[in-house]
C-alpha positions in Angstrom: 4.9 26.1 -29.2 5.9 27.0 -32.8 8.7 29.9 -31.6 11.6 28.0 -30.9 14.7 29.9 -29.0 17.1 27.7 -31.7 16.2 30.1 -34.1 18.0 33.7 -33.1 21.3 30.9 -33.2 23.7 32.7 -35.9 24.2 30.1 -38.6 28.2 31.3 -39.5 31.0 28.9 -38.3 29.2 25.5 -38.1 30.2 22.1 -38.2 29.6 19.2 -39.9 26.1 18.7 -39.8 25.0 14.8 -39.5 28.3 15.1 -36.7 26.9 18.2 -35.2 23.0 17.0 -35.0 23.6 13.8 -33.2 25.3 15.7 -30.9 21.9 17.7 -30.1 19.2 14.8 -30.7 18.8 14.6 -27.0 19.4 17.9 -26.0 17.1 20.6 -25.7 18.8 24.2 -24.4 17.9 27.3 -22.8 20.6 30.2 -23.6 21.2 29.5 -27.6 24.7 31.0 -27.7 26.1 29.5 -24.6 24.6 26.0 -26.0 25.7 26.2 -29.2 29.4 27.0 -28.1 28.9 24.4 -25.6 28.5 21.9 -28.3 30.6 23.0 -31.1 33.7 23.0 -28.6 33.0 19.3 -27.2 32.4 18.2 -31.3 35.9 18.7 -31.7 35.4 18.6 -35.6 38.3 19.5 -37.5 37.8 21.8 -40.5 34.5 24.2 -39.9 32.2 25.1 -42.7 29.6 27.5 -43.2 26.7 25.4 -42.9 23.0 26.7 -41.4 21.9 24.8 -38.9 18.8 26.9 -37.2 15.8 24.6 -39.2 17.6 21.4 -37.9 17.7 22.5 -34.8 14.3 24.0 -34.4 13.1 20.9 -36.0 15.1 18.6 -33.0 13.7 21.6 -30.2 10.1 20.9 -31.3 10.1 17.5 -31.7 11.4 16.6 -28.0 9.1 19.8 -26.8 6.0 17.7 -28.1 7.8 14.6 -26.6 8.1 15.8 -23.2 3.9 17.1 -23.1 3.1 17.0 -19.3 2.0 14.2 -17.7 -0.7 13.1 -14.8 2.4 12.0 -12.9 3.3 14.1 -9.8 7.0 16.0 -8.8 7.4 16.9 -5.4 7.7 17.5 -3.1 11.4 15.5 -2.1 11.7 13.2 0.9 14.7 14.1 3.1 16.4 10.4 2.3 16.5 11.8 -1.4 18.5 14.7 -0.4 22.0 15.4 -2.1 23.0 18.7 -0.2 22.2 17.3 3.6 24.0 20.4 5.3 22.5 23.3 2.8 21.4 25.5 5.9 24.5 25.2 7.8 23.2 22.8 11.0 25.8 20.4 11.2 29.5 20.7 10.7 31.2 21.0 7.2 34.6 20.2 7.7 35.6 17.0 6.6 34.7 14.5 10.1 30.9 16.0 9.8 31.6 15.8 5.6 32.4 11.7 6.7 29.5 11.4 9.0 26.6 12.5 6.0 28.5 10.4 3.4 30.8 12.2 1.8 34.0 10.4 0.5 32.4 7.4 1.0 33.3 4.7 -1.3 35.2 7.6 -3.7 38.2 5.2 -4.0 36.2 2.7 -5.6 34.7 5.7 -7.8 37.9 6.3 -9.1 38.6 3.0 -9.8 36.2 2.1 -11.9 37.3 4.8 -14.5 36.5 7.4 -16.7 34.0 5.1 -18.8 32.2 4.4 -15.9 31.4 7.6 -14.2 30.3 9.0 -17.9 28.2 6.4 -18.4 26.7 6.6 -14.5 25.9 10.4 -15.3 24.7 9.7 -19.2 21.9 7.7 -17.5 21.4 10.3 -14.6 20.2 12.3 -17.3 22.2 15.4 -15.5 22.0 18.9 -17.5 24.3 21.7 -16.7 22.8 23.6 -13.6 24.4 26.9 -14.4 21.6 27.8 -17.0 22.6 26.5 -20.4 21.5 22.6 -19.8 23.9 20.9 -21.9 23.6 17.2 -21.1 26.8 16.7 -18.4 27.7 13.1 -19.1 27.8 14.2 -23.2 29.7 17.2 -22.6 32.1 15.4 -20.1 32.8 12.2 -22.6 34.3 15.1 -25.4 36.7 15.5 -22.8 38.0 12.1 -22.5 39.9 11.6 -25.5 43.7 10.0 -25.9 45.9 12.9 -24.6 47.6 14.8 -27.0 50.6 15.7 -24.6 48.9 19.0 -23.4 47.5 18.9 -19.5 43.7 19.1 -19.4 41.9 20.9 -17.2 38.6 21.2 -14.9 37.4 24.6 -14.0 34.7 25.4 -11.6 32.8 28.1 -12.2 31.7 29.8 -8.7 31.5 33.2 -10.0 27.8 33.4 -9.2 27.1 36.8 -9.8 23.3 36.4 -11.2 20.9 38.6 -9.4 18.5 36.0 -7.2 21.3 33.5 -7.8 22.6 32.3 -4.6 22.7 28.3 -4.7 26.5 28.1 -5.3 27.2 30.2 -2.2 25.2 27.5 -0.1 27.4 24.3 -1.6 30.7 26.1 -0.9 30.0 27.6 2.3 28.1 24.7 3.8 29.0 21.6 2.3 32.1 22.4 0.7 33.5 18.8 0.3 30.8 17.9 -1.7 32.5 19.9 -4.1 36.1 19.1 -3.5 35.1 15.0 -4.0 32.9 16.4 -6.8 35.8 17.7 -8.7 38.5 14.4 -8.4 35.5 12.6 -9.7 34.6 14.5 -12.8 38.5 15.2 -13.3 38.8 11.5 -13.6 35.9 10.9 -16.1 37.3 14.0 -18.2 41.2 12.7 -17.4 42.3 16.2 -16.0 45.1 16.6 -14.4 44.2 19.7 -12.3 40.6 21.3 -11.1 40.7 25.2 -10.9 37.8 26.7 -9.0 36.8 30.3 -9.6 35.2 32.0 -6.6 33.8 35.2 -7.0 35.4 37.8 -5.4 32.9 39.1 -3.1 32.9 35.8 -1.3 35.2 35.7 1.2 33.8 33.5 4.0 33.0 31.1 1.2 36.5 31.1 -0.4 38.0 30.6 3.3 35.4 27.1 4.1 36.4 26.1 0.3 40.4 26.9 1.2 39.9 24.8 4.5 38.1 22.2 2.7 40.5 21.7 -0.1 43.8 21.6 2.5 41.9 19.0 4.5 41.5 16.8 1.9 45.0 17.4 1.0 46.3 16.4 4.6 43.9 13.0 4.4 45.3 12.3 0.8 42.0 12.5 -0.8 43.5 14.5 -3.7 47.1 15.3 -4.3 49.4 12.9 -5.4 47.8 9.5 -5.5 44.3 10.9 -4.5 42.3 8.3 -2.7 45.2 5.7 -2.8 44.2 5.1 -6.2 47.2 6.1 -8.3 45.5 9.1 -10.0 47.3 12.6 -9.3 44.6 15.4 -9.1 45.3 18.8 -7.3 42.9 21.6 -6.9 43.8 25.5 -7.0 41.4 28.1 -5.7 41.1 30.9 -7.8 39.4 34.4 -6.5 37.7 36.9 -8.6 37.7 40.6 -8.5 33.9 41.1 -8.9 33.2 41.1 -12.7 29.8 39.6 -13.4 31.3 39.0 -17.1 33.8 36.5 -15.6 31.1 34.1 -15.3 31.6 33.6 -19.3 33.5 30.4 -19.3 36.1 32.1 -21.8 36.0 35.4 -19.5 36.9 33.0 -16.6 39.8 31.4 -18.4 41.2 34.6 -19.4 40.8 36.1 -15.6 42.8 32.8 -14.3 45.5 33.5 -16.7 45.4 37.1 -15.0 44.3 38.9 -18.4 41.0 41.0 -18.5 38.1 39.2 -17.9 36.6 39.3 -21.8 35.1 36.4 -23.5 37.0 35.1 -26.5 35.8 35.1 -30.0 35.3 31.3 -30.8 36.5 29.4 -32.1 38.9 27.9 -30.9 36.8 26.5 -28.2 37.5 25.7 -24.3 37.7 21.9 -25.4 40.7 22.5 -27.7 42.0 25.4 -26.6 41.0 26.5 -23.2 43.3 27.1 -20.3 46.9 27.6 -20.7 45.9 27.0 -24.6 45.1 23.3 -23.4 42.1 21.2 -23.8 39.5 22.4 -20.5 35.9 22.0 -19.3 34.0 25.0 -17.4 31.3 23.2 -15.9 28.6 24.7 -12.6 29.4 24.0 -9.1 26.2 22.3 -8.7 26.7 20.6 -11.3 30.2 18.9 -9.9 29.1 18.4 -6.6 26.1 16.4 -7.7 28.5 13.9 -9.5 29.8 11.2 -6.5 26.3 11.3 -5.1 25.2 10.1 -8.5 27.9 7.7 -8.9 27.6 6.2 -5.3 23.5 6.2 -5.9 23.3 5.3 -9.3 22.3 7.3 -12.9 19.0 5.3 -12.1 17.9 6.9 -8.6 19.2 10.3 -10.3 17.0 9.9 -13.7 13.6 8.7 -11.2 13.2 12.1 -10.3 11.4 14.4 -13.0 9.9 14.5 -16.4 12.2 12.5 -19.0 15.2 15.2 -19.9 14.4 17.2 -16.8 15.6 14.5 -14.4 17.2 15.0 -11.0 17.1 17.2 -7.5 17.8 21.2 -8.4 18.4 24.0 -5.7 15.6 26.3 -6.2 16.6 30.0 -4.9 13.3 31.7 -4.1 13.5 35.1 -3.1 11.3 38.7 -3.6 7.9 39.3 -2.2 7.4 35.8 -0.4 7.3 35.1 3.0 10.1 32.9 3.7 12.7 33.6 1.1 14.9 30.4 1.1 17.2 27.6 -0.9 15.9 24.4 -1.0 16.8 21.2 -2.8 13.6 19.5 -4.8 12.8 17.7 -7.3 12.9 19.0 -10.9 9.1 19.6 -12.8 8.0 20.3 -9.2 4.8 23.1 -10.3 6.5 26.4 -9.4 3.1 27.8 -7.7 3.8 24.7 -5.1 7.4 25.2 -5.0 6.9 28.8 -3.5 4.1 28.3 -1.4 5.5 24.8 0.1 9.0 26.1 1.0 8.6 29.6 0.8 5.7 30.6 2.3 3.6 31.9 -0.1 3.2 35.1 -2.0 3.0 37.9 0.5 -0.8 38.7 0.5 -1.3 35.6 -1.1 -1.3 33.5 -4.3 -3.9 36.7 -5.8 -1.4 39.4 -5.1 1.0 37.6 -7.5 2.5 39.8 -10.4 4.8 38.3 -12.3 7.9 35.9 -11.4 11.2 36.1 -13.1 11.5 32.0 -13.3 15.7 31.3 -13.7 17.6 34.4 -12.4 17.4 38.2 -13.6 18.0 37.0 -17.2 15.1 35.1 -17.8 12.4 36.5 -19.4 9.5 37.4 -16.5 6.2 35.3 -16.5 2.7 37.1 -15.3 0.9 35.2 -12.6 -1.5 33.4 -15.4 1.4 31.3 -16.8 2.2 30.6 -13.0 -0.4 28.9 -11.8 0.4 26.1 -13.5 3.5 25.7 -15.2 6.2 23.2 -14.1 9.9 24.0 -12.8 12.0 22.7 -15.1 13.9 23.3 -18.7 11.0 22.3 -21.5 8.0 23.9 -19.8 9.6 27.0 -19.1 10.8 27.5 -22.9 7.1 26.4 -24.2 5.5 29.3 -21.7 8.5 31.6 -23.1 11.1 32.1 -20.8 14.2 29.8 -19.2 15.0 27.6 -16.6 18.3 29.4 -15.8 19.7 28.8 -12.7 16.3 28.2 -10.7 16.4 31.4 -9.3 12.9 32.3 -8.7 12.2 35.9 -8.4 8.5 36.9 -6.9 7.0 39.8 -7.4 3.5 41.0 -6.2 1.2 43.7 -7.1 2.7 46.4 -5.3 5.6 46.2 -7.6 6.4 49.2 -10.1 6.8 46.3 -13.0 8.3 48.8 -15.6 11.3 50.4 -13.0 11.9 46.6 -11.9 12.9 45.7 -15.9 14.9 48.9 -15.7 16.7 48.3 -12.4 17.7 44.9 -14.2 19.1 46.3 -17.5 21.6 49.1 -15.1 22.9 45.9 -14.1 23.6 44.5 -17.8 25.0 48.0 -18.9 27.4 48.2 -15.7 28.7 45.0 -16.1 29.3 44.6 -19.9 32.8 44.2 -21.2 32.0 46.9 -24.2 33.8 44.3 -26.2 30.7 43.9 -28.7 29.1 46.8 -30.4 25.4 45.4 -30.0 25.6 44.7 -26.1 27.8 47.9 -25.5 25.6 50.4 -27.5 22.1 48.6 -27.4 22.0 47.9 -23.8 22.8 51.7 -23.3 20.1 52.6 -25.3 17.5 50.4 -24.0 18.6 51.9 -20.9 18.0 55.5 -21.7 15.0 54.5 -23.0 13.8 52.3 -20.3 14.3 55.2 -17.5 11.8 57.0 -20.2 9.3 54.4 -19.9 9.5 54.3 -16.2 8.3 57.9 -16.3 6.2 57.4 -19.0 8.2 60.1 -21.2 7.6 58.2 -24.2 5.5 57.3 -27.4 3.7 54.1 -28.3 5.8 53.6 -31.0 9.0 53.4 -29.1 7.8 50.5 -27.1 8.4 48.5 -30.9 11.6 50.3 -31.4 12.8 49.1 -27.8 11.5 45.6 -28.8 13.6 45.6 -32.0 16.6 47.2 -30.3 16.3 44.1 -27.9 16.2 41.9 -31.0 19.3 43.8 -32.5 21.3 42.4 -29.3 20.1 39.1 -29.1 22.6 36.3 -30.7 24.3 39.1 -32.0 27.2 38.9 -29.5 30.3 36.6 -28.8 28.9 35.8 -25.0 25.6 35.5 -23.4 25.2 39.2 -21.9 23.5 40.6 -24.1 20.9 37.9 -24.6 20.6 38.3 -20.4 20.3 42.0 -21.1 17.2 41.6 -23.8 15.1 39.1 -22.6 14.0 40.7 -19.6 12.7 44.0 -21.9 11.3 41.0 -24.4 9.2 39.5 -21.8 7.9 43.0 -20.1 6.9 44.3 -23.6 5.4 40.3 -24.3 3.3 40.4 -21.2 2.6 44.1 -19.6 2.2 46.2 -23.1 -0.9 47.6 -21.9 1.0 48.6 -18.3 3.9 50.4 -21.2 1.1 52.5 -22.9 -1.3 53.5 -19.9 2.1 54.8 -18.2 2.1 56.9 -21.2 -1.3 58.0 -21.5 -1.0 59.0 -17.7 2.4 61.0 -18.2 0.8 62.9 -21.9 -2.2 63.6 -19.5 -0.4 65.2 -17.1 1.7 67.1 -19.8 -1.4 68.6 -20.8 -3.4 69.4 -18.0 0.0 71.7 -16.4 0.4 72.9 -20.2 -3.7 74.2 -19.8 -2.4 75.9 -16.3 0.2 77.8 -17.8 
């Protein structure tokens, strides 16, 4: 496609370019700002310049869009021996003796052992992209992190504050297979050199926090982290932080702040997380699946890893596939698996079948929704979904079938974005107020044509125009209504003007 997400990316406060674009030549994103900030705080280049970097980038985006073009090759679905999460519906035991029974802690010693080097290299060739939405290649962003210390600590945190609407993959890892985590986190401290692993629950979950709490203490007692963690010399301790229900606090510089017990507001950037992060020292926010993924991948191999997918989409993913199915679940399969076989092999199907389909929001509430047209074919995984115009996300897949009000859905969504935005930025804080006021009209049909462009540019007025990712969440979903179900926008009009008229000829 020739509309390229790169481009809404503002172009103030850049690095050095030929530095910068390396960075990126293998990386193709899905939330711009997030990315962006992901990669200008693991650059760690000294003096920024204004330099405008949105035609490189679109250039780099379409060039490895073309590369990845679809291939006769199959995805799916995933054999049980290929499974990472083995306990995701809580049937066996998650405390550490059934966590050493499925293979967890197995061989972590030796892990260790083999160094930072190693394990970045080991998830380099996994191929492994951030699983919390933005995508960033893990082993790239991990290697920023191990750098000669400066003197200053440096820190992991964990970032369980899944507060997505649909999202719900997190809450499986933690409060079934919580070790996976724990080991998770000493390996990717190591690789990054941390000295500590902080892991951000969200508040609301409570019988998660308490299996993560046990977890962590009975790894403790078997000195499998702590002081010489794994009788390997290496001192790694992990703190279990609870949230107080702020979706914001997701925002990896939102999360820092709430750890620190300030208000959970992103920070202006830079400085970034990589140089100044938690505790003003050197940290990495990275996704609980991502983490937890990590010894399975070292133990297994980057190999075994990269063999599932479509080059730069490689690897398992938890799929979270809820709405109007008939078996809402979480299962673990393989990336590029077609999404129309991902929902009707583990889900069930579309209640009333495949026909009924409407739309499906593709990646969590703020991805832009795809119509049932797009569906039937496209694949599950980061570059298909940006070429048919939405996101990958988090893999939450949200159905919705014909019976669904499509207008009052979009507006549901954007009461979410205007209760939980900071109000720190202008844009989000008074554009996602309006687009709600004017949504609610729309849902009525209380409206003129015209205002269905005015809500579109309103949308555009938010977008990269915001220190965090909210208000890109908040937009796209009204961007991909007005995209696809115009026609629906207008006719709820023309139905609410008739009406107008007909009790106006009454009176």
């Amino acid at each position: 496609m020739s509309s390229v997400h790169f481009g809404i990316i503002p172009s103030s406060r850049f690095a050095s370019l030929p530095q910068f674009v390396s960075c990126f030549e293998n990386f193709q994103g899905q939330t711009p700002d997030e990315n962006m900030a992901s990669a200008l705080s693991l650059c760690r280049i000294g003096h920024l310049q204004k330099v405008n970097l949105c035609p490189v980038l679109s250039t780099i985006q379409v060039r490895n869009n073309a590369d990845a073009a679809p291939t006769s090759k199959t995805y799916g679905p995933l054999s049980d021996s290929d499974r990472i999460f083995t306990n995701l519906y809580g049937r066996h035991d998650w405390r550490l003796k059934g966590a050493l029974k499925r293979g967890d802690w197995y061989k972590t010693k030796e892990i260790v052992l083999k160094g930072a080097d190693w394990i970045i290299n080991e998830v380099k060739a996994s191929g492994l992209r951030g699983r919390g939405g933005a995508g960033f290649p893990s082993g790239l962003k991990w290697s920023f992190m191990n750098k000669p210390s400066d003197g200053r600590p440096k820190y992991l945190c964990v970032n369980a504050d899944e507060g997505e609407p649909g999202t719900c993959k997190d809450r499986e890892i933690m409060r079934h297979d919580p070790h996976k985590l724990v080991e998770g986190c000493l390996v990717a401290g190591k690789a990054m050199g941390a000295q500590a692993a902080y892991i951000y629950i969200r508040g609301e979950f409570y019988n998660e926090a308490s299996n993560m709490q046990v977890a962590i203490s009975e790894a403790y007692q078997a000195g499998l982290i702590g002081k010489n963690a794994c009788g390997t010399g290496y001192d790694f301790d992990i703190y279990m932080h609870r949230g107080a229900g702020a979706y914001i606090c997701g925002e990896e510089t939102a999360l820092i702040e709430s750890i620190e017990g300030k208000q959970g507001k992103p920070r202006l950037k830079p400085p970034f997380p990589a140089d100044v992060g938690l505790f003003g020292c050197p940290t990495t926010v990275t996704n609980v699946e991502t983490v937890a993924v990590a010894p399975t991948i070292c133990r297994r191999g980057g190999a075994w890893f990269a063999s599932f997918g479509r080059p730069r989409n490689t690897g398992t993913k938890l799929f979270n596939i809820s709405g109007h199915v008939n078996n809402p679940c979480t299962v673990e399969e393989e990336m590029s698996v077609p999404l129309r076989e991902l929902i009707e092999r583990h889900a069930g199907g579309v209640r009333g079948g495949w026909d009924n389909l409407l739309f499906v929001i593709p990646g969590g509430s703020s991805t832009p929704l795809i119509p049932k047209h797009v569906c039937d074919d496209v694949m599950m995984d980061f570059d298909a979904l940006i070429a048919a115009e939405t996101s990958f996300g988090t893999a939450a897949v949200i159905v919705m079938d014909k019976s669904t009000d499509i207008i009052k859905a979009i507006a549901r969504l954007i009461v979410f974005y205007k209760h939980e935005s900071c109000g720190q930025c202008t844009p989000c804080r008074e554009g996602i107020s309006w687009m709600h006021k004017m949504m609610q009209r729309f849902v009525k049909g209380d409206a003129k044509p015209a205002e269905i462009d005015m809500l579109w540019e309103i949308s555009k007025q938010i977008e990269g125009h915001t220190i965090c990712a909210l208000g890109d969440g908040a937009a796209w979903p009204v961007q991909g209504l007005i995209r696809h179900f115009r026609p629906e926008i207008e006719n709820r009009m023309k139905q609410y003007a008739n009406c107008q008229e007909a009790v106006a000829a009454k009176n």
